[in-house]
C-alpha positions as CSV (number, residue, x, y, z in Angstrom):
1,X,274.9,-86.8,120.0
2,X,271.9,-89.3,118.8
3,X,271.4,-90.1,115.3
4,X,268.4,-87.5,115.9
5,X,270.2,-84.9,116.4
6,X,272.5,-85.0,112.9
7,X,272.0,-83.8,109.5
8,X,270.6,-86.5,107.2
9,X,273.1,-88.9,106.3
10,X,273.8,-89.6,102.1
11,X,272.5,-93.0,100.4
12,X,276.1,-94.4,100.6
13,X,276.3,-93.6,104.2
14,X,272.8,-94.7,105.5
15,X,273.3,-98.1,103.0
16,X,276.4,-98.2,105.3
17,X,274.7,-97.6,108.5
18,X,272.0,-100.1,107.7
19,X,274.8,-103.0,106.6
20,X,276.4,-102.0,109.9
21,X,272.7,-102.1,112.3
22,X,271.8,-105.5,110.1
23,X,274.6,-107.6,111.0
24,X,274.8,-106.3,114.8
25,X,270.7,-106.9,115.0
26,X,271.3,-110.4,113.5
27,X,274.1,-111.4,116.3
28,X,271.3,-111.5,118.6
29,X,268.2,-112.2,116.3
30,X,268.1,-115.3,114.0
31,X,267.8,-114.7,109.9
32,X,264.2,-114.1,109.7
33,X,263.8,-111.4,112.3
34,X,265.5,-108.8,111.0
35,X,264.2,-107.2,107.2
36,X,266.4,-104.6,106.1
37,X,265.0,-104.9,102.1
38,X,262.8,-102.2,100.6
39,X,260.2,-104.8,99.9
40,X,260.1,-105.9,103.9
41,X,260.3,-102.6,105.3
42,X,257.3,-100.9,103.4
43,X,254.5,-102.4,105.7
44,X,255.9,-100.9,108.7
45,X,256.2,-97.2,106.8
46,X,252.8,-95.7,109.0
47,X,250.8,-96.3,111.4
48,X,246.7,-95.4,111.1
49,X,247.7,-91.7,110.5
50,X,248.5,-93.0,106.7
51,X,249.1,-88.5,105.7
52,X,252.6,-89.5,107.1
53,X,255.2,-91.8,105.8
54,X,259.0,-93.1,106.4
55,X,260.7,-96.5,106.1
56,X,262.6,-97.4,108.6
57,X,266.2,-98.4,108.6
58,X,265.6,-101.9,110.0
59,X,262.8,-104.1,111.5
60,X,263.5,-106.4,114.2
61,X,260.9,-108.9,115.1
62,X,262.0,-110.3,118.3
63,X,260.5,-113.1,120.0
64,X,261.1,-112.9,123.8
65,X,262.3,-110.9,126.2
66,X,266.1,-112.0,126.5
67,X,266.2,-110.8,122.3
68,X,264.3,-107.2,123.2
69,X,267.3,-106.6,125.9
70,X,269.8,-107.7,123.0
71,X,268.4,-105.3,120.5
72,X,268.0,-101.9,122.7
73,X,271.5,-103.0,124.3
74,X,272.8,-102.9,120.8
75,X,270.7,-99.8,119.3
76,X,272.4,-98.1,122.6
77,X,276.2,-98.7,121.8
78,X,275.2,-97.9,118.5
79,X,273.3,-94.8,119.2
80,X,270.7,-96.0,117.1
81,X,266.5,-94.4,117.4
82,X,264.0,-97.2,118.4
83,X,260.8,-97.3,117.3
84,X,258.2,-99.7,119.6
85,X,255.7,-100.7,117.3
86,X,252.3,-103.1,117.7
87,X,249.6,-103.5,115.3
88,X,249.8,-100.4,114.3
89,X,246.3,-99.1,114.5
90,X,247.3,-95.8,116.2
91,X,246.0,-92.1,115.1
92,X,248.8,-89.9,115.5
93,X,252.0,-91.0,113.7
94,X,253.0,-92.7,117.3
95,X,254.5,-95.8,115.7
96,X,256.1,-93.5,112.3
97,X,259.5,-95.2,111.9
98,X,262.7,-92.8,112.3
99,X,264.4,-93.2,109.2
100,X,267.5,-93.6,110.3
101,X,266.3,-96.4,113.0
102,X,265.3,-99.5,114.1
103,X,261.4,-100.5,113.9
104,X,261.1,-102.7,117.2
105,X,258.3,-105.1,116.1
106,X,256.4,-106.8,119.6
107,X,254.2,-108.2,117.1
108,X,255.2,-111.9,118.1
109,X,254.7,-111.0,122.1
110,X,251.1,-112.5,121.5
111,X,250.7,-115.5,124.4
112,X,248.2,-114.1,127.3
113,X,250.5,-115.8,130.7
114,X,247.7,-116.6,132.5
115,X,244.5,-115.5,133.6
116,X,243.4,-115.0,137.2
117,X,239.7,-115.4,137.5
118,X,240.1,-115.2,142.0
119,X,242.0,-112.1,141.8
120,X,240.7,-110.9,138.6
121,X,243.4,-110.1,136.7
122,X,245.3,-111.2,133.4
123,X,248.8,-111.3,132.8
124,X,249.7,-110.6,128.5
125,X,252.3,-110.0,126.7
126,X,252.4,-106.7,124.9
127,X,251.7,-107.9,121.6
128,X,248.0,-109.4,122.6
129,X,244.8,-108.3,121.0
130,X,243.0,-106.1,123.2
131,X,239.5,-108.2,122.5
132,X,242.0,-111.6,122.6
133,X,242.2,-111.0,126.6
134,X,238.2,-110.7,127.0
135,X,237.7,-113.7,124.7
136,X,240.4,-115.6,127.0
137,X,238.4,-114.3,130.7
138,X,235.0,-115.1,129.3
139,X,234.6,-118.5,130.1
140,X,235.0,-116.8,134.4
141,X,232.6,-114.5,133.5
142,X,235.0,-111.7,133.2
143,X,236.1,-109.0,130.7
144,X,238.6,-106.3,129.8
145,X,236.8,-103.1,130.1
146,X,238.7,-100.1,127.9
147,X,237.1,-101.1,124.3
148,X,239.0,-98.7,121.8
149,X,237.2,-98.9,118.4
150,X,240.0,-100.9,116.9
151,X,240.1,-103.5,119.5
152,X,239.6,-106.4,117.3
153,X,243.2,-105.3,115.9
154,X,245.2,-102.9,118.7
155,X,247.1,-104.4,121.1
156,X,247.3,-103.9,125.1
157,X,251.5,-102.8,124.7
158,X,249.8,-99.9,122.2
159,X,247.0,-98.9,124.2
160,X,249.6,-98.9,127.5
161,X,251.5,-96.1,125.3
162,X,248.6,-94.4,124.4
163,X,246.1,-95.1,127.6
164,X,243.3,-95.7,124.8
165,X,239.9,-95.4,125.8
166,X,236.6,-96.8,124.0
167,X,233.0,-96.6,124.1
168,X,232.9,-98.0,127.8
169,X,235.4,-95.8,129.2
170,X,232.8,-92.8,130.7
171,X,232.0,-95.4,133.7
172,X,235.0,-98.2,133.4
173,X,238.2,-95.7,133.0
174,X,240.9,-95.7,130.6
175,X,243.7,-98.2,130.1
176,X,245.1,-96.5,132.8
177,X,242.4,-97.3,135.2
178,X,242.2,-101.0,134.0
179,X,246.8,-101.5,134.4
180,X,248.1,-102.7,137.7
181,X,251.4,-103.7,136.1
182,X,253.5,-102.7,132.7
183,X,257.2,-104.5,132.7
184,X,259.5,-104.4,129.7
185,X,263.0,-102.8,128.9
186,X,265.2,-99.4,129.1
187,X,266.8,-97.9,125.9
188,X,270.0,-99.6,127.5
189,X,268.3,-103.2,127.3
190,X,267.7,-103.3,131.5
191,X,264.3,-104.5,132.6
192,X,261.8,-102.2,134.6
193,X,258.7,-102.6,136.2
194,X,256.2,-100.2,136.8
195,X,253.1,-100.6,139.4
196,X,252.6,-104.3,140.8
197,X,249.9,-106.3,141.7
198,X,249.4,-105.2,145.1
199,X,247.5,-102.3,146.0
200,X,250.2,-100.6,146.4
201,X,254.2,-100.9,144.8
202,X,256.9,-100.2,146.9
203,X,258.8,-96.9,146.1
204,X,257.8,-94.1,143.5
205,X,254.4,-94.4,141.6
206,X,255.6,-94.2,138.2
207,X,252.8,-96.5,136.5
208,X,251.1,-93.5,135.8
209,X,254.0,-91.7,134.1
210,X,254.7,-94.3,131.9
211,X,251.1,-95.2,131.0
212,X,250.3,-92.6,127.5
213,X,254.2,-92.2,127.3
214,X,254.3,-93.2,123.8
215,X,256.9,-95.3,123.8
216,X,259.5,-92.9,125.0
217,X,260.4,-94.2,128.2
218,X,260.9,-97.6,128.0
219,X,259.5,-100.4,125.6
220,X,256.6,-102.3,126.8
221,X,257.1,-106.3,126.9
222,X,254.0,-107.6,129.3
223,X,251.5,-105.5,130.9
224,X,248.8,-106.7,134.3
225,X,245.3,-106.0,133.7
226,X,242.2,-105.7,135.3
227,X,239.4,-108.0,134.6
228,X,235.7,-107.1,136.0
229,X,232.7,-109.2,136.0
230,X,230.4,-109.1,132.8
231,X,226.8,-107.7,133.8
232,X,224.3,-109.4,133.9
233,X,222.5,-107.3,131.3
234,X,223.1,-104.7,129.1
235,X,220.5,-102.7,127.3
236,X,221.5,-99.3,124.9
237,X,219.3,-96.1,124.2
238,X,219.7,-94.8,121.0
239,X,218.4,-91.1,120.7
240,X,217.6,-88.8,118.0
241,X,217.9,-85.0,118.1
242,X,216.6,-82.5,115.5
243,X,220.3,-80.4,116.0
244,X,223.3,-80.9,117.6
245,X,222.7,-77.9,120.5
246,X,220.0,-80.3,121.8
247,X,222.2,-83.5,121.8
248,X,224.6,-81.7,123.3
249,X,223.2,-80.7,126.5
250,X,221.4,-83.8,126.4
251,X,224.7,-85.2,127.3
252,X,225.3,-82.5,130.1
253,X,221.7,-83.1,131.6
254,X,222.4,-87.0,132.0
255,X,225.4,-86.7,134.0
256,X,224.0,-83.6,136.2
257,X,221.0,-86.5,136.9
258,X,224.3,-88.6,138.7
259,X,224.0,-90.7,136.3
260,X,227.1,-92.5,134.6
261,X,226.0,-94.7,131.6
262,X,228.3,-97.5,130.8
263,X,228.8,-95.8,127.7
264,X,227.5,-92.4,126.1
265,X,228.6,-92.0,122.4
266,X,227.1,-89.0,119.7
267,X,227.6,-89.0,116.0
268,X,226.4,-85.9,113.5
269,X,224.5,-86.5,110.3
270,X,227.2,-87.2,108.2
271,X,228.7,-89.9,110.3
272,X,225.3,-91.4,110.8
273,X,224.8,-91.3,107.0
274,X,228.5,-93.0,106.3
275,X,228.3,-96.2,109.3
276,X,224.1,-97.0,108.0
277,X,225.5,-97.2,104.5
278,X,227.6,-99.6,105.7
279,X,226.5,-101.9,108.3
280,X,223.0,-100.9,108.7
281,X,222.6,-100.4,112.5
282,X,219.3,-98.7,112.1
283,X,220.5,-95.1,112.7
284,X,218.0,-92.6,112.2
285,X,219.0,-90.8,108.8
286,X,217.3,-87.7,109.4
287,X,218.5,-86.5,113.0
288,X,221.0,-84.2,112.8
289,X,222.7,-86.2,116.1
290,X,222.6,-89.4,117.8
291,X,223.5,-90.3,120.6
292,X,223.8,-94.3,121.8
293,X,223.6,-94.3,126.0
294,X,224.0,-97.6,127.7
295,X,223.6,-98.9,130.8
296,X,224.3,-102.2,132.3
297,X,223.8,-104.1,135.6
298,X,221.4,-106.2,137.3
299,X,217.9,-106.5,134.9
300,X,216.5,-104.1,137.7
301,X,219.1,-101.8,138.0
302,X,218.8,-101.8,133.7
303,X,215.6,-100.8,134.1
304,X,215.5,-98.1,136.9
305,X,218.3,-96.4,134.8
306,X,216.8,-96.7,131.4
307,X,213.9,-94.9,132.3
308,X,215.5,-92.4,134.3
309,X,218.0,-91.5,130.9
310,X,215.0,-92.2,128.6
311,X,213.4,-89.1,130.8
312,X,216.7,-86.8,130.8
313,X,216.7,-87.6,127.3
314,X,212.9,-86.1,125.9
315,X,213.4,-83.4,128.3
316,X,216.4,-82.5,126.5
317,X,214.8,-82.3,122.9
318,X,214.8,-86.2,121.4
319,X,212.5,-86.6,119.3
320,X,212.6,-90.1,118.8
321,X,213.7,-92.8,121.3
322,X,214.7,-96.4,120.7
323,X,215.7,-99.3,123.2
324,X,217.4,-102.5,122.1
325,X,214.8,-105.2,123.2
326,X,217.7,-108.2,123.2
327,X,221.7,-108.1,123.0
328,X,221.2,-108.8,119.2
329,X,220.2,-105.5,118.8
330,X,222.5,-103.6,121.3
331,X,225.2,-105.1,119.3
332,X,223.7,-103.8,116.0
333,X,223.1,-100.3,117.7
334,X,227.3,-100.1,118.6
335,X,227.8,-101.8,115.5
336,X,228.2,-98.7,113.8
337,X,229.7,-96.4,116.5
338,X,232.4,-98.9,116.5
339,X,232.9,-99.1,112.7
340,X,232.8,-95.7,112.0
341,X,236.2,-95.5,110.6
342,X,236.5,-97.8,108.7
343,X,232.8,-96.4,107.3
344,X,234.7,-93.3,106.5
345,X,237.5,-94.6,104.8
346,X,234.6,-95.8,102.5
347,X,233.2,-92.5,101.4
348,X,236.9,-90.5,100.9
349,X,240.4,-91.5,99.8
350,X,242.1,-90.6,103.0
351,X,241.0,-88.9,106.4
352,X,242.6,-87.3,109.7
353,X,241.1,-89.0,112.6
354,X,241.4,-85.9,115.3
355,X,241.5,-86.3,118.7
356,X,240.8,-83.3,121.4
357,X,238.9,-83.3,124.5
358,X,236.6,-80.4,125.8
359,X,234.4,-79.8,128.7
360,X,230.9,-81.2,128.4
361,X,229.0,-77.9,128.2
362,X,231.0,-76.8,125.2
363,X,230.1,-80.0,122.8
364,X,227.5,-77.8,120.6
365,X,230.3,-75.0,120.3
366,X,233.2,-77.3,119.4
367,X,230.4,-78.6,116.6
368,X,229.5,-75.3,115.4
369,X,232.9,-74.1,114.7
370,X,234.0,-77.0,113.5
371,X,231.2,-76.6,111.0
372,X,232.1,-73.1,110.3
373,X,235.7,-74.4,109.4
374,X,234.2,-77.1,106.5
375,X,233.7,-74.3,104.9
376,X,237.2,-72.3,105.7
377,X,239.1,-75.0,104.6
378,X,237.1,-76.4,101.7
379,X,237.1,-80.0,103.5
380,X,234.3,-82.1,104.8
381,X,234.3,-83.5,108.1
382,X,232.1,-86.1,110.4
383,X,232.1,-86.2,114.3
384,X,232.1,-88.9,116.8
385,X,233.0,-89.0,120.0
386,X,232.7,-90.0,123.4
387,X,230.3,-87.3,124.4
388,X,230.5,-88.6,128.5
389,X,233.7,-87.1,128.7
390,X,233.7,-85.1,126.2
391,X,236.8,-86.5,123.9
392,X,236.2,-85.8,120.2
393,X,237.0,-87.8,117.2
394,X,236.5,-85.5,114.1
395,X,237.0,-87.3,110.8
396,X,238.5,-84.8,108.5
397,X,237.9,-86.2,104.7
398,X,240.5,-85.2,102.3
399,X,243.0,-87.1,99.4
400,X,246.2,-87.2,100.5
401,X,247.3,-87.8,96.8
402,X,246.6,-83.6,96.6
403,X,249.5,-81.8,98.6
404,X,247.3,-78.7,98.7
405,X,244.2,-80.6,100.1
406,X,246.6,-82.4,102.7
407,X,248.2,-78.8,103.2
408,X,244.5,-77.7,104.2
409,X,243.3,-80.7,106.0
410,X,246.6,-80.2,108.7
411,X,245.5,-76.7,109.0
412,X,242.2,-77.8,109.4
413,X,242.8,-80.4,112.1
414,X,245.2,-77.5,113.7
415,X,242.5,-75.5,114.1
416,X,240.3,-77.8,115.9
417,X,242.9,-78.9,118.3
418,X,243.4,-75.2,118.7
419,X,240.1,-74.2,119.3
420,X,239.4,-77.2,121.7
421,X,242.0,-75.6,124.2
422,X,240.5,-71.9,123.6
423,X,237.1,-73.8,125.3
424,X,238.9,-75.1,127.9
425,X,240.4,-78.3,126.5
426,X,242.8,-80.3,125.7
427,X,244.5,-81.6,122.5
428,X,244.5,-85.4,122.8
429,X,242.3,-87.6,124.4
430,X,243.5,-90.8,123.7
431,X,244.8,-90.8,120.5
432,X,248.6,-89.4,121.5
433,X,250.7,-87.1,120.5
434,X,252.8,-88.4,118.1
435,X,253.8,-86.4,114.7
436,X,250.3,-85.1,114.2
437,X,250.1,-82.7,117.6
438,X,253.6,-81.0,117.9
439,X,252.5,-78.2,116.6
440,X,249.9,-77.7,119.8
441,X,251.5,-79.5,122.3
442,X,253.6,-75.3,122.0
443,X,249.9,-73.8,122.2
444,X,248.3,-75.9,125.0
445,X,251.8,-75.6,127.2
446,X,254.4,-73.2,128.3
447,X,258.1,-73.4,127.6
448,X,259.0,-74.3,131.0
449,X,256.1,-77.3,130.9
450,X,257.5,-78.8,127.8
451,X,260.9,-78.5,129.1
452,X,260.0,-80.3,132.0
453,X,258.4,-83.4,130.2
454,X,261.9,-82.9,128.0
455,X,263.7,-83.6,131.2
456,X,261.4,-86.6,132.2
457,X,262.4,-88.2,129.2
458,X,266.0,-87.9,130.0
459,X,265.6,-89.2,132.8
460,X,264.9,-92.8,131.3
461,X,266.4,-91.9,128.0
462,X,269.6,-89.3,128.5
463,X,270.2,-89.5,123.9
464,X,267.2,-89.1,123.7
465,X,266.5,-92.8,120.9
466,X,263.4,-94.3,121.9
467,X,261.0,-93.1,119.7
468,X,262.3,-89.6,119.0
469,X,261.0,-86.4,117.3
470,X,257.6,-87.0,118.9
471,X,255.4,-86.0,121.5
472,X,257.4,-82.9,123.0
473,X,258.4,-79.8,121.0
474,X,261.8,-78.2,120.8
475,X,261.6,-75.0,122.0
476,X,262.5,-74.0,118.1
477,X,259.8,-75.3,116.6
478,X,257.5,-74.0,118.8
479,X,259.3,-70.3,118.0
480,X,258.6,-71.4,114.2
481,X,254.9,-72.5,114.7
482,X,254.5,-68.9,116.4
483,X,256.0,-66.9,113.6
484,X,253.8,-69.3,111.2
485,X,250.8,-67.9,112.5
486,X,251.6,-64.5,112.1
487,X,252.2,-65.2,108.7
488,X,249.0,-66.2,108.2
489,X,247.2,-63.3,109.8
490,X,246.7,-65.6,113.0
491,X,247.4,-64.2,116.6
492,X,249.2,-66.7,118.4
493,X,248.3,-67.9,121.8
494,X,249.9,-66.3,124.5
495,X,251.7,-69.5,125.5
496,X,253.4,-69.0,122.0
497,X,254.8,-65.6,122.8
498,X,256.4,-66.8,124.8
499,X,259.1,-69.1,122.4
């Protein structure tokens, strides 16, 4: 049986376990990589979703891939959880140490291998900066499309767990559009590669499968990416709306044009109000929406599309239009789309970044309710999102220092996910499961679908260590989230009855 699966141990016996994990870590690892102290350990307690907290057992900070086998080899015989962990910039408790396991730290697997500018591709190590690989291809002209918010900080082995978007992904794809490659390690320290460089790999496609895995099939050590020419321009629309209805089929009327901006990004009032006060982009304060719509291309191609979305766009309801006239201002006009958390973490001790998708036509309903539930809950909460495909980043504002506004900002972000799949949805985008989204990973699917991903992981992972307790719901706690509901006067969906 994993360490998982047991009863928590007592202080004596988890100071022994730790002793024990210590000195079998530092066989393989010299001194300075392994931190077993309180002091050392605290930084790697969360991730971005701060609500939720544990310090793990051990850190290990290898620093190449011959030390990475070592330590999952002895985590194995040990029967030890691993946690893979990069820069930690993820939403959904993803990289939340198990406190009775190893933190496996890729943060030293930083050196981009080598770029290819003929075949356009880059070879990284996990632990690389996910704007580090564009500023490395630039001088060929080329780039590294997916653009999560956090890219100054998030690295490509996190976004490979996650298959992170960004504000380019509507017309570029996610990571998982953008990966030819991913090679690393097994939970029993053997190495695997999934994909290739060729068109097509030899065998089972299993890049897919282990791209948005979260770290629970294998542990990520280089990854082969995409590189595509940088246009030659790149000019951005950003549109004011009087309410978010009109915004919102705004967004549906450009795509039903045919066309695909390079990126198409709304906020609401609120968010507008918190990223001006902060960076002064030159949002309009007194829209109830924007939205930002790019496109990019030759200067002609710029042009023809600009006008054609400036026309979708008045037709829709905007009642004020402005272009970026250079790439100072385009940069200014993302500027605030792309610092939007941090802008939040300005105005409110904590918040819960959520992270659902819908289709298209529902955007103005997903807002409405979502409204309606401020007031439910007692909590405030600003959109964005990446209104091209329709994935939603609600910003639910709340101290975590108060259990009973935590208490309600959980139910509150519960309810969005929830409502998201009522319209048709899903419950993460790109943000992951993690922690945060057990809960709805039992209302979005059916006991035989989570026991099929349960049997994918065991697949790769038969104890169940890498990165356990996450991502897939026991068939018990999805029988306890059901009976929750009743409990609180809520009919459960019918994929719930069925626990």
């Amino acid at each position: 049986m994993s360490a998982s699966a047991t009863q928590a141990p007592s202080t004596v016996q988890r100071q022994a376990r730790q002793s024990q994990v210590a000195r079998r870590l530092l066989e393989v690892l010299p001194a300075h990589a392994v931190l077993w102290h309180q002091e050392d350990t605290t930084p790697y307690e969360c991730d971005g979703l701060t609500a939720y907290r544990e310090r793990p057992m051990v850190v290990a900070l290898p620093e190449n891939e011959e030390q990475v086998a070592a330590v999952l080899k002895a985590c194995h015989a040990l029967e030890v959880p691993v946690v893979a962990r990069g820069a930690g910039t993820g939403l959904s408790g993803g990289a939340l140490p198990h406190p009775e396991g190893v933190t496996l730290s890729l943060a030293k697997f930083n050196q981009i291998i080598r770029i290819d500018p003929v075949a356009r591709t880059a070879v990284v190590q996990a632990g690389v900066r996910n704007l580090a690989i564009s500023e490395a291809a630039a001088p060929y002209g080329l780039y590294y499309a997916p653009d999560p918010s956090s890219q100054i900080a998030c690295t490509i082995g996190g976004n490979v767990a996650e298959n992170s978007g960004g504000v380019h992904c509507l017309k570029y794809g996610l990571t998982i559009h953008n990966v030819l490659e991913v090679r690393g390690f097994t939970i029993e320290g053997e190495p695997i590669t999934f994909g290739g460089e060729a068109l097509d790999a030899p065998g089972l496609d299993l890049l897919p499968l282990v791209i948005g895995s979260e770290g629970m099939l294998a542990v990520t050590t280089e990854v082969t990416v995409k590189l595509v020419p940088k246009p030659q321009l790149a000019r951005c629309i950003m549109a004011s709306f009087p309410d978010v209805e009109s915004a919102g089929e705004a967004v549906a009327e450009v795509i039903a044009a045919g066309i695909i901006p390079a990126g198409l990004e709304m906020m609401d009032k609120p968010m507008t109000a918190a990223v001006e006060d902060f960076v002064h982009a030159g949002y309009d304060l007194e829209a109830a929406a924007i939205l930002l719509c790019e496109s990019d291309g030759t200067p002609e191609e710029v042009a023809e599309e600009i006008e054609r979305m400036s026309e979708v766009l008045r037709r829709a309801g905007a009642n004020a239009i402005a272009v970026s006239q250079d790439e100072a201002e385009r940069l200014r006009f993302w500027s605030g789309r792309k610092n939007a958390f941090p802008a939040s973490g300005r105005i409110s001790p904590d918040y819960m970044c959520m992270d659902s998708t819908i289709p298209r036509k529902r955007l103005a309903d997903i807002l409405r309710a979502i409204e309606e539930m401020e007031g439910k809950y007692g909590l405030r909460c600003a959109n964005v999102f990446h209104a091209g495909d329709g994935n939603l980043h609600p910003l639910i504002l709340f101290d975590a220092n108060d259990p009973d506004q935590l208490h309600r900002a959980e139910l509150f972000g519960a309810d969005i996910l929830e409502t998201s799949v009522a319209m048709g949805g899903t419950v993460t985008g790109e943000h992951g499961v993690g922690v945060e989204k057990l809960n709805s990973m039992c209302v979005q699917f059916s006991p035989e679908e989570n026991a099929l991903m349960r049997e994918i992981k065991h697949a790769f992972d038969a104890k169940e260590l890498l990165n356990p307790g996450k991502v897939v719901p026991t068939l018990q706690r999805c029988a306890e989230y059901g009976k929750m509901l009743v409990r609180g006067g809520r009919i459960p969906f019918p994929e719930l009855s069925r626990f």
